[in-house]
C-alpha positions, 0 to 999 in steps of 0.5 A, spaced: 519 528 467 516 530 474 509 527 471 511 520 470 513 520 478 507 516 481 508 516 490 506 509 494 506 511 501 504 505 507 499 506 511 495 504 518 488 505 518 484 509 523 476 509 522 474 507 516 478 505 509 475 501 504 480 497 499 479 500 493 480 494 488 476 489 492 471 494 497 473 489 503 473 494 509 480 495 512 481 494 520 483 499 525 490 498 526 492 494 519 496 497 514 494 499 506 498 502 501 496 509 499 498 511 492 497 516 488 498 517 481 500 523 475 493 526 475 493 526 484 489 519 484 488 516 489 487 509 490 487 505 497 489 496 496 489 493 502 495 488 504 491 482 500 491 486 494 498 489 495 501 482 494 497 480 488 499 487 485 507 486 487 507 492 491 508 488 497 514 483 499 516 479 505 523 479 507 526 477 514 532 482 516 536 481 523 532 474 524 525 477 523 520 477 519 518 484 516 513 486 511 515 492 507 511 496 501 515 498 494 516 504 493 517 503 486 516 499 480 
């Protein structure tokens, strides 16, 4: 059972990340998803691709706009 886990984890960038789907650099200071899969994958996806994917949602809670990362299917 703790095979089929796969574990997304939000992300600031420092230096230099490269969005694994579409290869555009990530800026310091902006936010990426890091995930990992069954077999200890990595992958990084960039704001752009989080929100293509699904992995992104926009919500507003006590009045502000917040962008939160899911943390499961």
């Amino acid at each position: 059972m703790l095979e089929d886990i796969k574990v997304r984890c939000g992300c600031i960038a420092v230096g230099e990340v490269q969005c694994d789907k579409c290869r555009k650099f990530i800026e310091n200071g902006e936010r990426y998803l890091l995930n990992y899969d069954e077999q200890e994958n990595t992958q990084r996806l960039c704001i752009d691709c989080c929100l293509e994917c699904g992995y992104l949602i926009h919500e507003e809670e006590k009045g502000k706009q917040i962008t939160t990362f899911l943390s499961y299917d």
